[in-house]
VOGU-3710 file (C-alpha; in Angstrom, 3 decimals, decimal comma):
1> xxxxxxxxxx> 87,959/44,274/34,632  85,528/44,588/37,902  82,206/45,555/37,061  82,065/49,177/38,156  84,675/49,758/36,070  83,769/51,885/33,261  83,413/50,635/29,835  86,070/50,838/26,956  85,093/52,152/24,153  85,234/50,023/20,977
11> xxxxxxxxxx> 88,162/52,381/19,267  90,183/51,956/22,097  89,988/48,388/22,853  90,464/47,583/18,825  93,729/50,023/19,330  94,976/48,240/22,312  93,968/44,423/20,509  96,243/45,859/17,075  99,104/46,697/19,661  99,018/43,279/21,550
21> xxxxxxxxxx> 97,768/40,566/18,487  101,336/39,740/17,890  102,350/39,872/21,604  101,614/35,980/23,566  99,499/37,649/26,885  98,263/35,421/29,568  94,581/36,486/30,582  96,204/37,817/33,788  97,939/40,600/31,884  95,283/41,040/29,492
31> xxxxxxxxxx> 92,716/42,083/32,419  95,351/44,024/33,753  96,288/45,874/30,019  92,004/46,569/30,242  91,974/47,793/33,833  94,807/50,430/33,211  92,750/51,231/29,893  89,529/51,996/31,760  91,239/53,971/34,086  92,677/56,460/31,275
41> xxxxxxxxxx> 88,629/57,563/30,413  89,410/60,758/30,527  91,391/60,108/27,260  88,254/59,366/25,505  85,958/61,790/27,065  87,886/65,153/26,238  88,354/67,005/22,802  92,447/67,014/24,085  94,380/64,452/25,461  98,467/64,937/26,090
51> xxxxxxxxxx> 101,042/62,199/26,801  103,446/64,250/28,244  106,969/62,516/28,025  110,283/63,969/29,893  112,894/63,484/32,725  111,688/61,687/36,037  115,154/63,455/37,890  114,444/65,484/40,303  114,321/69,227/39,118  113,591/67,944/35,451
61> xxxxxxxxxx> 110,263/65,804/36,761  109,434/68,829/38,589  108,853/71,008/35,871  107,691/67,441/33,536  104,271/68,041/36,067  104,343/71,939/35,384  103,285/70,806/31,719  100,825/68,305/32,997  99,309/70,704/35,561  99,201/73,555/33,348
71> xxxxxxxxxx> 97,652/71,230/30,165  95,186/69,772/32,930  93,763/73,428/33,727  92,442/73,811/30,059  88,669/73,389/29,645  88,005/69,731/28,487  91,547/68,519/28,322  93,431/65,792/29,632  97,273/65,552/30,141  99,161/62,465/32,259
81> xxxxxxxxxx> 102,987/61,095/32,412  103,490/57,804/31,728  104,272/56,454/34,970  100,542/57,734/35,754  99,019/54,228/33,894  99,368/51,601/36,366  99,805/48,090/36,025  103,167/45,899/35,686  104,066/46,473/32,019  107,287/44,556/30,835
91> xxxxxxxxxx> 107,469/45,958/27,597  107,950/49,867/28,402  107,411/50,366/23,975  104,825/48,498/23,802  102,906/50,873/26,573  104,521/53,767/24,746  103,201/52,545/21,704  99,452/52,374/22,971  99,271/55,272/24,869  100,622/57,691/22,305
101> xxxxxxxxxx> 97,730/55,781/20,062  95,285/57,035/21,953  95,748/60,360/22,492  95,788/63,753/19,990  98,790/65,478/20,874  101,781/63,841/22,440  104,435/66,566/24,204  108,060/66,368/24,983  109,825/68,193/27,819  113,108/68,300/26,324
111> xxxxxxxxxx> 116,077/69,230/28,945  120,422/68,337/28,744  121,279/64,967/27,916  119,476/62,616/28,548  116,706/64,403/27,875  114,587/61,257/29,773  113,013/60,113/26,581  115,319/59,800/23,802  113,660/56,282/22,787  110,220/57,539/22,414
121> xxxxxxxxxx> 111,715/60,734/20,283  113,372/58,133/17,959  109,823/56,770/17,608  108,127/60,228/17,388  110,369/60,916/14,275  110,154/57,390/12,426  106,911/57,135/12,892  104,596/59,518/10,910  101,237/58,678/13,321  103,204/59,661/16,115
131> xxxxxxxxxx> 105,109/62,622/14,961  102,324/64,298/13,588  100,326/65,254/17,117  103,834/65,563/18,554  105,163/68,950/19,803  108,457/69,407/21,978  108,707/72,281/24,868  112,964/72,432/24,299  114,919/73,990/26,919  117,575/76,386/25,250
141> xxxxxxxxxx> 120,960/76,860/27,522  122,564/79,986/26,976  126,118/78,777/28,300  126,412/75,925/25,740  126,375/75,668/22,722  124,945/71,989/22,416  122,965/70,770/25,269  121,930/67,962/23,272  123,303/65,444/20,782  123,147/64,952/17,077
151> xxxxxxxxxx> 120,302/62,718/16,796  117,926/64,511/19,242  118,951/67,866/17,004  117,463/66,319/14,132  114,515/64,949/15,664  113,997/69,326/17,047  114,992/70,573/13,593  111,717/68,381/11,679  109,254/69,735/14,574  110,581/73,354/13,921
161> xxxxxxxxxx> 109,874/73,061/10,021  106,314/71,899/11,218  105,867/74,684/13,547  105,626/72,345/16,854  109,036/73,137/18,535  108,688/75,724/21,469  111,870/76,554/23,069  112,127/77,905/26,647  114,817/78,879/29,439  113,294/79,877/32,553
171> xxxxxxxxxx> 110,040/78,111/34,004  108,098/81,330/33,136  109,002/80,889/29,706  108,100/77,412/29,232  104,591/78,439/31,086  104,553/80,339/27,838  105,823/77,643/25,529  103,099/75,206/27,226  100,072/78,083/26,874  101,260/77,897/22,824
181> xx> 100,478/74,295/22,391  97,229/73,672/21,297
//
């Protein structure tokens, strides 16, 4: 870390040392791991913070930072992608892992197969920190009759018994399904 960076708070750096104590990191990637940390402040500064997870395609990432932008315009919040933290990570779970640590609510963009992160949903459902700040904005398509496959339907089907599965089809509706979240 340079020394204008901003410090890391203690919660955050104990987070990040739980995620990595089992991990071999050179002190190269560990200053790295710290610099990408103190750029995320914002995490630890708001009331909200969103880890907004979808498809990087095209159209789909184009609606993935309609989410962000609309989360972002909410008095003291905070909402980023994942390809937003810098730094050469070679283990994409292990940044998963970390970053959904640290913030309260983590938010899918669910679209057709593949939805762009049917890993991390696998981890949202079997793993009971995770799932429960995790809501899903899931596109509904009227001309079939499953847009998505058996595992992913059981993964929407838990977060609609908890009340955190929004459903959209048009971008105006999913404005609506992001206003919703909390």
């Amino acid at each position: 870390m340079r020394n204008d960076d901003p410090p890391v708070p203690d919660e955050i750096l104990t987070s990040a040392s739980e995620r990595l104590e089992d991990e071999e990191v050179t002190l190269a990637e560990n200053e790295e791991i710290l610099h990408a940390l103190s750029e995320l402040r914002p995490i630890y500064e708001t009331d909200r913070s969103y880890f907004v997870l979808g498809n990087y395609d095209r159209e789909p990432i184009r609606r993935l930072n309609l989410v962000v932008d609309r989360l972002n315009r909410r008095a003291d919040a905070y909402a980023f992608r994942m390809v937003d933290v810098r730094g050469e990570w070679e283990n994409g779970i292990q940044k998963f892992c970390l970053l959904a640590d640290l913030v309260t609510h983590i938010v899918g963009v669910a679209e057709k197969e593949p939805s762009g992160f049917l890993v991390e949903q696998g981890l949202l459902a079997g793993t009971s920190d995770y799932f429960s700040k995790s809501h899903v904005l899931k596109r509904e398509y009227e001309d079939e009759d499953r847009a998505f496959d058996w595992m992913q339907d059981g993964v929407f089907e838990l977060l609609e018994e908890e009340g955190r599965l929004y459903r959209w089809e048009t971008e105006a509706e999913l404005v609506e399904a992001v206003e919703a979240l909390p």
